[in-house]
C-alpha positions as CSV (number, residue, x, y, z in Angstrom):
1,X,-5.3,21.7,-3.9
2,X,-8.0,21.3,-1.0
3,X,-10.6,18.7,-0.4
4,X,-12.9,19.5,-2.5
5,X,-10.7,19.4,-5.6
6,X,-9.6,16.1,-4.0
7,X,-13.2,14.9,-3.9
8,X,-13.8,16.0,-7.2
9,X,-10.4,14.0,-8.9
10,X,-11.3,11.0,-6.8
11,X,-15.1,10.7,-8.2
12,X,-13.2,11.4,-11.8
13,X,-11.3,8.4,-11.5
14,X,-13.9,6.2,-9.8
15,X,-16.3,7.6,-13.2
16,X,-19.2,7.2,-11.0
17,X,-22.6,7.1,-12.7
18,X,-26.5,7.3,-12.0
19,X,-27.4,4.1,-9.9
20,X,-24.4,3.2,-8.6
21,X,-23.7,2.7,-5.0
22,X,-20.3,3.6,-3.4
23,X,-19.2,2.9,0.1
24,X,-16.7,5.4,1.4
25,X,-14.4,3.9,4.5
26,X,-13.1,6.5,6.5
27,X,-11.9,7.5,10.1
28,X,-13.5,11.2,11.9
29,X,-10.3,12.4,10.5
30,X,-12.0,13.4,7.3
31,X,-15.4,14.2,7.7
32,X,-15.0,17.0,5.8
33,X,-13.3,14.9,3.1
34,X,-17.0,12.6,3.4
35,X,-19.1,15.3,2.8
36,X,-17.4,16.3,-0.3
37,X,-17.8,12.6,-1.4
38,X,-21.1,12.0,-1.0
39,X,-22.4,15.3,-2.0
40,X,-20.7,14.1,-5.4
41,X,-21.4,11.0,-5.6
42,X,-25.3,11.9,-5.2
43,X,-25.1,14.8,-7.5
44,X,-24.2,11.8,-10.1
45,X,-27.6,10.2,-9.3
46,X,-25.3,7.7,-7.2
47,X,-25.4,6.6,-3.9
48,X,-23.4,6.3,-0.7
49,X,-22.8,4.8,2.3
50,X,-20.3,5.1,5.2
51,X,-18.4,2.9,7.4
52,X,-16.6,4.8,9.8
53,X,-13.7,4.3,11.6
54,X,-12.8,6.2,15.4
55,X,-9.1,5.8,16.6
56,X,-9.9,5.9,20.3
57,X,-12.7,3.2,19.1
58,X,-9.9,0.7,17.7
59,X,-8.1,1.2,20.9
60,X,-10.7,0.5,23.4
61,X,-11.7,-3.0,21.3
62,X,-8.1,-3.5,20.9
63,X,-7.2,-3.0,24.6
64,X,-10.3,-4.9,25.9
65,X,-12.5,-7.3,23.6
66,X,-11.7,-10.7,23.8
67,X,-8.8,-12.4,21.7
68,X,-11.5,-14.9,20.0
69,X,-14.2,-12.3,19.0
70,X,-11.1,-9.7,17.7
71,X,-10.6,-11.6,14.1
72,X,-14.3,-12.2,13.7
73,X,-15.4,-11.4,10.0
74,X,-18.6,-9.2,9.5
75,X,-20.6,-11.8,7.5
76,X,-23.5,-9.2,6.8
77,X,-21.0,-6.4,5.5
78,X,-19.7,-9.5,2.3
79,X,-23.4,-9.7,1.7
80,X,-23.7,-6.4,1.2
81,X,-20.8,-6.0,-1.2
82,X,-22.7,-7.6,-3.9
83,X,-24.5,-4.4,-4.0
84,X,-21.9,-2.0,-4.3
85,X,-19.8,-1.0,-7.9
86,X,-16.8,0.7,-5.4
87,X,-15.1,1.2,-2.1
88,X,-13.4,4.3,-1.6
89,X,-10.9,3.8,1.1
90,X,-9.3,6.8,2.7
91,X,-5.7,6.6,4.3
92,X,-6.3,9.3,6.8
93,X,-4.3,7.8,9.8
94,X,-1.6,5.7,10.8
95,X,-2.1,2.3,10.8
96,X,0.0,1.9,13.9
97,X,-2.6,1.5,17.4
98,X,-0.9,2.8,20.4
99,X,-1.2,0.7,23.2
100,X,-2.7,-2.5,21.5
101,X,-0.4,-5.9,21.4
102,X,0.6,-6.9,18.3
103,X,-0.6,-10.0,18.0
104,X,-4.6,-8.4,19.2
105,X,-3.6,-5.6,16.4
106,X,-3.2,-8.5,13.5
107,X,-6.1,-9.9,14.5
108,X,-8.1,-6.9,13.9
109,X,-7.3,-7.3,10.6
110,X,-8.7,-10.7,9.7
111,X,-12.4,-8.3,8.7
112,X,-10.5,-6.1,6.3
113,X,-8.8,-8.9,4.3
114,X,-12.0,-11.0,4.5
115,X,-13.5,-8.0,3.3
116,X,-11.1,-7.4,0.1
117,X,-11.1,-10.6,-0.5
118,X,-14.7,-10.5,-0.9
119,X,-14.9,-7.2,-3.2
120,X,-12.6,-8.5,-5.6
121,X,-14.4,-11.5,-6.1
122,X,-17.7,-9.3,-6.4
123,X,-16.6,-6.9,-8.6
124,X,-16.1,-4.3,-6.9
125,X,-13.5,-1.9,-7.3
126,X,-11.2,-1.1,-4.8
127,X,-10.1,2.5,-4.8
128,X,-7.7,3.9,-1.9
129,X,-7.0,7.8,-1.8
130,X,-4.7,9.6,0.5
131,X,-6.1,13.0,2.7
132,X,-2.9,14.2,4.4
133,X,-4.6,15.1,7.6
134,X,-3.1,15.6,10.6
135,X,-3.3,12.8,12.4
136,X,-1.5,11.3,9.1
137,X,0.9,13.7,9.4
138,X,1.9,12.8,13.3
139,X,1.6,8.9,12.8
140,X,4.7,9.9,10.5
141,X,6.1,13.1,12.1
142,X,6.0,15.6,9.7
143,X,4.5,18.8,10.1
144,X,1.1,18.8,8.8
145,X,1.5,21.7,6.3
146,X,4.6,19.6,4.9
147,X,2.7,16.5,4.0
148,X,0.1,18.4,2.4
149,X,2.5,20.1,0.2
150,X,4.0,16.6,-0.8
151,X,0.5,14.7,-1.3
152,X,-0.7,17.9,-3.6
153,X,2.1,17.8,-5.6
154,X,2.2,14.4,-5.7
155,X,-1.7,14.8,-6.9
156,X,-0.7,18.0,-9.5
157,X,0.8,16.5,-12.2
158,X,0.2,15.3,-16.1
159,X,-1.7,12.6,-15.7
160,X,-1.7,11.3,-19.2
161,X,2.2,11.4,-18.7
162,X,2.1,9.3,-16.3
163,X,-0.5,6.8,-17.5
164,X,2.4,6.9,-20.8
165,X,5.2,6.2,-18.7
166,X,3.1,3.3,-16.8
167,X,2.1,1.9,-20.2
168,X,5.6,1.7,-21.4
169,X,7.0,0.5,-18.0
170,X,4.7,-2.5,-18.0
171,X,5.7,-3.4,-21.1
172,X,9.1,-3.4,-20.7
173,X,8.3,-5.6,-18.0
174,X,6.1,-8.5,-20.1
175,X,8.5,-11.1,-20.9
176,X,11.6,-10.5,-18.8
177,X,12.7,-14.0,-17.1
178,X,15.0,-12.4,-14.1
179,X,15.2,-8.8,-12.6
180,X,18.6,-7.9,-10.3
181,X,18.7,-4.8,-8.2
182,X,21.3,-2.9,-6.9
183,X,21.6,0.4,-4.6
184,X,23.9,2.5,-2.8
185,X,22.9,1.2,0.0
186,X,23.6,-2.2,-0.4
187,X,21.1,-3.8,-2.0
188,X,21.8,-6.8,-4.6
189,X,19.0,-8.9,-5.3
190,X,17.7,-10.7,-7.8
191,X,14.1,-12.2,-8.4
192,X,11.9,-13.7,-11.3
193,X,8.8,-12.5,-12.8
194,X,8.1,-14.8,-15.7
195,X,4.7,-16.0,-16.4
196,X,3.1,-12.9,-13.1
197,X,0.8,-10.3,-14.8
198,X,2.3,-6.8,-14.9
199,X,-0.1,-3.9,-13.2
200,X,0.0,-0.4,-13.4
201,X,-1.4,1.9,-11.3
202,X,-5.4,3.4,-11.8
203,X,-6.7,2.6,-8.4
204,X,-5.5,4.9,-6.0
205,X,-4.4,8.9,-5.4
206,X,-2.0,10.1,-5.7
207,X,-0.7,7.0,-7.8
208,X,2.4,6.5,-9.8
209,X,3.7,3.0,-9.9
210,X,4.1,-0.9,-11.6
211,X,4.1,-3.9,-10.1
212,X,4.2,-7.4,-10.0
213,X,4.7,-10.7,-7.8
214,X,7.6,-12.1,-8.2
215,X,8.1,-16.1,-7.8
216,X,7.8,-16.5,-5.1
217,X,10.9,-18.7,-4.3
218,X,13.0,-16.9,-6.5
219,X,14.1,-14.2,-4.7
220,X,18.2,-14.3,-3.7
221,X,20.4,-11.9,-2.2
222,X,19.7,-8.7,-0.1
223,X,17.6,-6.0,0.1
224,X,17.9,-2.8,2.1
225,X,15.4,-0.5,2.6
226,X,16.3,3.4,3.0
227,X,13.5,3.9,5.7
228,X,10.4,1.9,6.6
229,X,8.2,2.6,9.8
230,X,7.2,-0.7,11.7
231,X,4.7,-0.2,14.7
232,X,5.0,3.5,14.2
233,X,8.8,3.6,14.9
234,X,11.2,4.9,11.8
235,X,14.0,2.4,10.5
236,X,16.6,3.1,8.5
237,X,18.9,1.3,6.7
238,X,16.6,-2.2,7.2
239,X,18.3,-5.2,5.4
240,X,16.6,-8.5,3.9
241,X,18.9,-11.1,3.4
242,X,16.2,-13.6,0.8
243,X,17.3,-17.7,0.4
244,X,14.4,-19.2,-2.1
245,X,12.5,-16.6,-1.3
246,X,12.1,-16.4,2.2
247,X,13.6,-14.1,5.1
248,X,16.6,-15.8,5.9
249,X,18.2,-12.9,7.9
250,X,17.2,-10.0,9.5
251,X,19.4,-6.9,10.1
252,X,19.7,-2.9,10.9
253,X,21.9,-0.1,12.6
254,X,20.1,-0.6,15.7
255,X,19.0,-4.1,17.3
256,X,15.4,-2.6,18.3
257,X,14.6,-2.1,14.8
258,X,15.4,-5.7,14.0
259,X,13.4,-6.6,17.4
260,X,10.5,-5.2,15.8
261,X,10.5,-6.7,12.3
262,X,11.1,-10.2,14.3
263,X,8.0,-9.3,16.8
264,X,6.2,-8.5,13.0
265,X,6.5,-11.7,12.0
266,X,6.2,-13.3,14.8
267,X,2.9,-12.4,15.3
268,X,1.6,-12.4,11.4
269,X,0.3,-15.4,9.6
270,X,0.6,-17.6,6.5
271,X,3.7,-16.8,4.5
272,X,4.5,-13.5,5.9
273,X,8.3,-13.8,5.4
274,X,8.3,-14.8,1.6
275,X,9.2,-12.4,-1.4
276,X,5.5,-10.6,-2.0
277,X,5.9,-7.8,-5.0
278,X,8.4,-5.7,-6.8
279,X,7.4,-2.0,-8.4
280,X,8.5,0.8,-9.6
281,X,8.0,4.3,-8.1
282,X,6.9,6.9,-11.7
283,X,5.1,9.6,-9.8
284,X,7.3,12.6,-11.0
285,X,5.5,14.6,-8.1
286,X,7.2,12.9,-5.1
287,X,10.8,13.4,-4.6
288,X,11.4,12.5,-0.9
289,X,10.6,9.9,1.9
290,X,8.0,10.8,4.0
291,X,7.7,7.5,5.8
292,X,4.2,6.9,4.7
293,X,4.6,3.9,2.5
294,X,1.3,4.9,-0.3
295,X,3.4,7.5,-1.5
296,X,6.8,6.5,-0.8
297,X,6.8,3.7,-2.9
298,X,5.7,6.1,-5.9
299,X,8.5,8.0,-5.4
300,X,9.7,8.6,-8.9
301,X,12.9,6.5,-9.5
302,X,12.5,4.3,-6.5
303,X,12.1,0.6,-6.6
304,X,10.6,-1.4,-3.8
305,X,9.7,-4.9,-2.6
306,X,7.4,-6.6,-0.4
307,X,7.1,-9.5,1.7
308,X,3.8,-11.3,2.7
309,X,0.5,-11.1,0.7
310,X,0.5,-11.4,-3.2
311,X,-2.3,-13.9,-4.0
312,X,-4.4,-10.3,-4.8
313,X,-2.4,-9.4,-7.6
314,X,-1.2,-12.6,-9.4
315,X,0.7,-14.3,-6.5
316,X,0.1,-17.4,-4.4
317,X,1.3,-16.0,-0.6
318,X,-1.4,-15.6,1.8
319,X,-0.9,-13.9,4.4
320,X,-2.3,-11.2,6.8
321,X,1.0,-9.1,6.2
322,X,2.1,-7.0,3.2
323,X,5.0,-4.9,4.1
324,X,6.7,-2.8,1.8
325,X,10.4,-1.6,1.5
326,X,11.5,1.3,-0.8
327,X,15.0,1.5,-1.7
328,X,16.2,4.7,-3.6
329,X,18.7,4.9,-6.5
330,X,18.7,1.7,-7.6
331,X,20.2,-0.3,-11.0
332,X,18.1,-2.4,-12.2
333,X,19.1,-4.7,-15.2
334,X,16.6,-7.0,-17.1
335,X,17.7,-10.3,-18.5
336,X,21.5,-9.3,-17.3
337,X,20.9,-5.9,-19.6
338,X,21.3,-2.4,-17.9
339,X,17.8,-0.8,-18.0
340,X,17.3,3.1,-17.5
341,X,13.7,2.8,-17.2
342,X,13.4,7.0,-16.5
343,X,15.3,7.5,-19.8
C-alpha cells in the first residue's frame, strides 16, 4: 500500500460528496499524504482546507510563549466548524515535544479538546488516519520500513470481517453488569459497564476495536500494561493498582518509569487518574507492539484500559488526559462466565 491508496480508503470511509467541506489536520510530515487528500476530496465536488502543524513550530511556542497565552482556545477556528461535515486528522508524529515542560506541553492541548469538543457538538465527524512516516517511526524507534509494513497490513485486511466481528463483539457487550480481566502479566481487574453505550470502530485507519467507559468508580484491582510510552520514553511492565476507580498506586521495573506517570498526572487536569475506557483489540492485521498506542490497542486479542477523559464517548471524566494501556493475552469473563470473544 502507498499513499495514494491510503488517500483513496480514507475518502471511502469519510463517503465524501459534492458540497461538502473537509478540513485535513496534518504536520509537513505528510504533505504528500495532503495532496492526495485534497486532490480527492475536490475531484468529489468537495472542498478542503488545511491546518498545518510544524514540529520545530510546537517547540519554539512551547519553549518561549507565555504560560497564560499557551491554553488559549482559537475562538474563530469553533466558528468555523459549523461549516465543515469532517476533520481528517493525521497521526504523522509523536505526540511527545522534546525540550517543552510538561506542564507548558498540557497546556498546548487545551485548543485541541476545545476544538473536539466543539465538532462533536456540530456534527462533524471526527476521522483520525495513521501515515507511518518517519518521523512516526523515530518518535517510536522502529525502523521506518518496519512500521510501514505493520500499518499496511494492519490497513489490508477483510473489512466486512471485521465490521462482523465488531458487530458481534458489541453485542456481546450490551447488557453485561461486571467485566474481570486477567493476564500473564499480572493483571486482575474488574470494572462495570452497565447502562455505557458500546462503540465499535468506523472512525479511524487502520481501525479494529470496541469500546466503552466503564463506571467510573467501579474499577478494582490491578492492571499492568505490557508497554506504554510516556513523554517518548518506553515502559514496560507498568502496573495500576484501581480503589473506586481511581489510581491508588503506581508501579514498574524501574522507578523512572513510575517518575514519569507521577510527573503525568501531576501536571494533567480534571479526573486524570480515574478508570476512562475498556476495548478490545479485533484488527486481525496487527500482531505485535509497536509502542504507538492507535494501533497497539487494535492489536487483535489484546484488551486495554484507559485513565482520564471519557465524557466523549458516554463517560462523565473530564480531563485533558486520555492515556491508554494495552495488556496482551488476557481472560476475560463476563458476568463471572469465561468469554473467548476470538472464538
Amino acid at each position: 500500500m502507498n499513499i495514494e491508496s491510503l488517500a483513496d480508503k480514507t475518502i471511502e470511509a469519510l463517503s465524501v460528496s459534492s458540497g461538502q467541506v473537509i478540513c485535513i489536520w496534518a504536520s509537513t510530515h505528510s504533505v504528500d499524504f495532503i495532496e492526495a487528500l485534497a486532490f480527492r476530496i475536490r475531484a468529489r465536488g468537495a472542498f478542503w482546507t488545511v491546518r498545518l502543524i510544524m514540529e520545530p513550530l510546537l517547540q519554539r511556542i512551547g519553549k518561549e510563549v507565555p504560560q497564560e497565552y499557551l491554553s488559549l482556545v482559537p475562538e474563530h477556528e469553533l466558528r468555523w466548524l459549523a461549516d465543515m461535515s469532517a476533520i481528517i486528522e493525521v497521526h504523522d508524529h509523536g505526540g511527545h515535544i522534546p525540550g517543552v515542560e510538561i506542564s507548558r506541553r498540557r497546556a498546548m492541548g487545551a485548543e485541541w479538546i476545545a476544538l473536539m469538543r466543539e465538532a462533536e457538538r456540530c456534527g462533524c465527524r471526527h476521522f483520525i488516519v495513521t501515515n507511518p512516516t518517519s518521523a512516526l517511526a523515530k518518535a517510536y524507534g522502529v525502523p521506518v520500513e518496519v512500521l510501514r509494513q505493520r500499518y499496511w497490513h494492519a490497513m489490508d485486511i477483510d473489512a466486512h470481517a471485521l465490521d462482523a466481528q465488531q458487530e458481534q463483539v458489541a453485542k456481546r457487550l450490551a447488557g453485561v453488569r461486571e467485566v474481570h480481566i486477567t493476564t500473564p502479566l499480572g493483571t486482575d481487574l474488574r470494572l462495570h459497564i452497565e447502562g455505557r453505550p458500546i462503540h465499535q470502530d468506523h472512525d479511524s485507519l487502520p481501525r479494529g476495536e470496541v469500546y466503552v467507559a466503564p463506571l467510573e468508580e467501579s474499577a478494582e484491582g490491578v492492571a499492568v500494561s505490557d508497554r506504554v510510552f510516556i513523554r517518548g520514553k518506553a515502559v514496560e511492565k507498568l502496573s495500576l493498582t484501581f480503589e473506586r476507580g481511581r489510581v491508588a498506586h503506581i508501579a514498574a521495573p524501574e522507578a523512572e518509569s513510575v517518575q514519569l506517570l507521577e510527573g503525568l498526572l501531576a501536571a494533567s487536569s480534571g479526573d486524570k487518574d480515574r478508570i476512562a475506557e475498556l476495548g478490545i483489540g479485533l484488527n486481525p492485521g496487527v500482531k505485535e507492539l509497536t509502542g504507538d498506542v492507535l494501533l497497539d490497542e487494535k492489536l487483535c486479542g489484546s484488551v486495554h484500559v484507559a485513565i482520564g477523559m471519557n465524557d466523549r464517548f458516554g463517560g462523565k471524566n473530564r480531563s485533558n488526559l486520555h492515556m491508554d494501556l494495552v495488556m496482551l493475552q488476557p481472560s476475560l469473563w463476563l458476568d463471572g462466565e469465561p468469554w473467548r470473544w476470538m472464538s
